[in-house]
C-alpha positions as CSV (number, residue, x, y, z in Angstrom):
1,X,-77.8,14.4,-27.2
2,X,-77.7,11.1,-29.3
3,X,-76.7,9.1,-26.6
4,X,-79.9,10.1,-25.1
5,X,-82.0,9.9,-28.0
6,X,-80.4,6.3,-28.6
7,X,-81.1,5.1,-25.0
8,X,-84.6,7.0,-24.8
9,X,-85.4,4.1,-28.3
10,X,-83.5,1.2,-26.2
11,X,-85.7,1.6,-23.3
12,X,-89.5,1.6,-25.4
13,X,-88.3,-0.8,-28.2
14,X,-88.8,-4.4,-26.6
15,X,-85.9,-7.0,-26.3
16,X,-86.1,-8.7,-30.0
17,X,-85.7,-5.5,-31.5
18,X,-83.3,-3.7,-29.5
19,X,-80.4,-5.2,-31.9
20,X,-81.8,-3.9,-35.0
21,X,-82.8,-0.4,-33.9
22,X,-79.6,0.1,-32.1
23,X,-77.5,-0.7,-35.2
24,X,-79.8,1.5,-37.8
25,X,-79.0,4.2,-34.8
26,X,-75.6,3.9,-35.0
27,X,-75.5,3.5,-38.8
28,X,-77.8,7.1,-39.4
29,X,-75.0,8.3,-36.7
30,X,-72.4,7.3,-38.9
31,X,-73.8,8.7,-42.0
32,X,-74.2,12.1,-40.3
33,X,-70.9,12.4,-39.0
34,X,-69.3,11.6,-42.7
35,X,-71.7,13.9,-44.1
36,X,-70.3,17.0,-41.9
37,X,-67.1,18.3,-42.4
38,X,-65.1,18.8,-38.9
39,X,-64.1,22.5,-40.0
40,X,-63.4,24.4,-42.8
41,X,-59.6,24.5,-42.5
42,X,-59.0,21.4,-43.9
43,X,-60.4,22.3,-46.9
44,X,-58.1,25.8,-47.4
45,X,-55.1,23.9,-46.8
46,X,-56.3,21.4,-49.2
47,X,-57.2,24.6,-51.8
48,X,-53.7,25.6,-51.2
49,X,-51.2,22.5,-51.9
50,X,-52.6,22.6,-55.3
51,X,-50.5,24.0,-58.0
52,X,-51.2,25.5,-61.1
53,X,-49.6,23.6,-64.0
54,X,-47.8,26.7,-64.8
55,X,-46.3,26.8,-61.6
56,X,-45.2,23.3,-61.3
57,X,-41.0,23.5,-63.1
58,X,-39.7,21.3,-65.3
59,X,-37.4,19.2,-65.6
60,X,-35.3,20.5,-67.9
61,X,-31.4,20.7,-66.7
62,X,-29.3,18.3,-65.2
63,X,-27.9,17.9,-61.9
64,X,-24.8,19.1,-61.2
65,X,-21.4,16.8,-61.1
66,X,-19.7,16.5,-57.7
67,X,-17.5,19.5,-56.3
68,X,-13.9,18.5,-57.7
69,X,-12.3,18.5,-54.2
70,X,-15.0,16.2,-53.0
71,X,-12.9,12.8,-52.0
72,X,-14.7,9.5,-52.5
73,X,-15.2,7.3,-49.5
74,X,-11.8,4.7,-49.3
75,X,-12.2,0.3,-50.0
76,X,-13.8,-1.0,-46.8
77,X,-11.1,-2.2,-44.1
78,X,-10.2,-5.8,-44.9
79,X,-11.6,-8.1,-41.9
80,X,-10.2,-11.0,-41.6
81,X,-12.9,-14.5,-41.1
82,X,-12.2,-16.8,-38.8
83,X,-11.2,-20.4,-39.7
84,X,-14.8,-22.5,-40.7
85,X,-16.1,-24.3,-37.5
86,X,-15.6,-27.5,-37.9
87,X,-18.8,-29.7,-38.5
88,X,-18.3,-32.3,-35.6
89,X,-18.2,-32.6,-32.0
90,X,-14.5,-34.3,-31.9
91,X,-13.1,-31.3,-34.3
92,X,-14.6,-28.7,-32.6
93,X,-13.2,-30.1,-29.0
94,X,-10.0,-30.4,-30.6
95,X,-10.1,-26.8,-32.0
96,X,-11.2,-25.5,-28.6
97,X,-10.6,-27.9,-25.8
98,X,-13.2,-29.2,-23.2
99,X,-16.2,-26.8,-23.3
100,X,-16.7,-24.6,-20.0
101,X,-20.1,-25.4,-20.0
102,X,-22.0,-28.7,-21.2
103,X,-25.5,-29.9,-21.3
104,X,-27.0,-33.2,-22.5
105,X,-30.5,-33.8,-23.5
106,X,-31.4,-37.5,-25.2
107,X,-29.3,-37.2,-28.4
108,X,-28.8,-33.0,-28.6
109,X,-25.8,-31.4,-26.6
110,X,-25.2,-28.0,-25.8
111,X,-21.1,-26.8,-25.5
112,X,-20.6,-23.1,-24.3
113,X,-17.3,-21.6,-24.8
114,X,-16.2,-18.6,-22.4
115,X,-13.7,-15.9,-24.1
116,X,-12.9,-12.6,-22.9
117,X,-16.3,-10.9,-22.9
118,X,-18.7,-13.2,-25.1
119,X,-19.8,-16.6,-25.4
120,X,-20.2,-19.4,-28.3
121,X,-22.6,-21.9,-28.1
122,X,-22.4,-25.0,-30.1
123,X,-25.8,-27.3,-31.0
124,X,-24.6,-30.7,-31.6
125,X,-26.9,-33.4,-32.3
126,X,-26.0,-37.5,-32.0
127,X,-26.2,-39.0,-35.5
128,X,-25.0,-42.5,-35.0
129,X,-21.6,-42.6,-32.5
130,X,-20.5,-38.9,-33.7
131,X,-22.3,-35.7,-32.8
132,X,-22.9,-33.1,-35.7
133,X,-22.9,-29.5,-35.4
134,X,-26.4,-27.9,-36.3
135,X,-26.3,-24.2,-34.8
136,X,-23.6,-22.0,-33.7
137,X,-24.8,-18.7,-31.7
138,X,-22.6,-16.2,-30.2
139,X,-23.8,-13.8,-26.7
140,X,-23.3,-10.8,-27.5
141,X,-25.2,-12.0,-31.3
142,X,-23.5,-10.6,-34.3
143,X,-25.0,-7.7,-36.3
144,X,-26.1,-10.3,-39.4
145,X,-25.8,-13.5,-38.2
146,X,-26.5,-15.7,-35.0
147,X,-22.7,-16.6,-34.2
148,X,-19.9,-13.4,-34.0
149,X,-16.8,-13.8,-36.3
150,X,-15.0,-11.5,-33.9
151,X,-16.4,-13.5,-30.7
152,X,-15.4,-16.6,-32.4
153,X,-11.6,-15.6,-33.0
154,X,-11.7,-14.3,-29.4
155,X,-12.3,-18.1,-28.6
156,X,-9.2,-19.2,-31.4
157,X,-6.7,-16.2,-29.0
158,X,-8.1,-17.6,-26.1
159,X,-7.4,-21.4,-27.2
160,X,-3.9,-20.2,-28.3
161,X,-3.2,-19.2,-24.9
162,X,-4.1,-21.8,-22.6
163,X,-1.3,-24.0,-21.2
164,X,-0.8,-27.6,-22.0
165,X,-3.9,-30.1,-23.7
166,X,-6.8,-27.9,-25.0
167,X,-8.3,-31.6,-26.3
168,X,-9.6,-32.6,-22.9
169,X,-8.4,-35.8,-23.6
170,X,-8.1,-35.9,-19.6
171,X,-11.2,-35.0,-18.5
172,X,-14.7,-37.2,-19.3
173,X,-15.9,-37.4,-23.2
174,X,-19.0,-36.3,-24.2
């Protein structure tokens, strides 16, 4: 019914005014509707979460202590942290061997390491004739950080067990 009472005004009121009458329509609709309460239910359940003071307890004992044959959670298991990555390109190839994957871009390099079922990915950037580590992430990512301790000594066992010069010192230097 207001629809057709506000088009009914839309259609006699010329163009100029249409604006104005259409918001004072929709304002008075407005009004009218937060004037009228939906139902009356709201209301009771209002009426009924309030308390008498009397009824409200107080605080007056303490809590209990612990059940006696309750047993306190044990330390934390000890996990043991990788060695620091080293801060350079050279240290980290020497560390980890040739990288399976390498991409150069002007002055930044990208290394990716392959272990058993993640990835590391070194960001190295030129500075000068050395190339300086500036972010290490880890695939799967680690629960707090970007790089995976655990993904990261996967890389150290896999190092450890490959055969003969893990410094590339064969192959092309980046």
């Amino acid at each position: 019914m207001a629809a057709a009472f506000i088009e009914k005004i839309i259609g006699e009121v010329t163009t100029g005014k249409r604006v104005a009458v259409l918001s004072c329509a929709l304002t008075l609709l407005t009004a009218a509707a937060a004037a009228q309460p939906i139902s009356a239910e709201p209301q009771a359940e209002t009426e009924m979460l309030v308390a008498p003071s009397s009824a409200v307890p107080q605080p007056s004992e303490t809590p209990a202590p612990p059940a006696p044959d309750t047993q306190m959670p044990g330390p934390a298991p000890e996990t043991t942290m990788p060695t620091p990555i080293p801060s350079d390109g050279s240290a980290i190839r020497a560390r980890f061997g040739a990288p399976d994957f390498l991409r150069r871009e002007r002055d930044n390099e990208l290394w990716r390491y392959d272990a058993n079922h993640c990835s590391v990915f070194f960001f190295l950037q030129r500075r000068g004739a050395t190339l300086q580590l500036r972010y290490t992430e880890t695939l799967p990512r680690g629960t707090d950080i970007a790089a995976d301790p655990a993904c990261v000594t996967a890389l150290d066992q896999r190092t450890a067990r490959m055969p003969g010069d893990v410094t590339g010192s064969s192959g092309a230097q980046p």
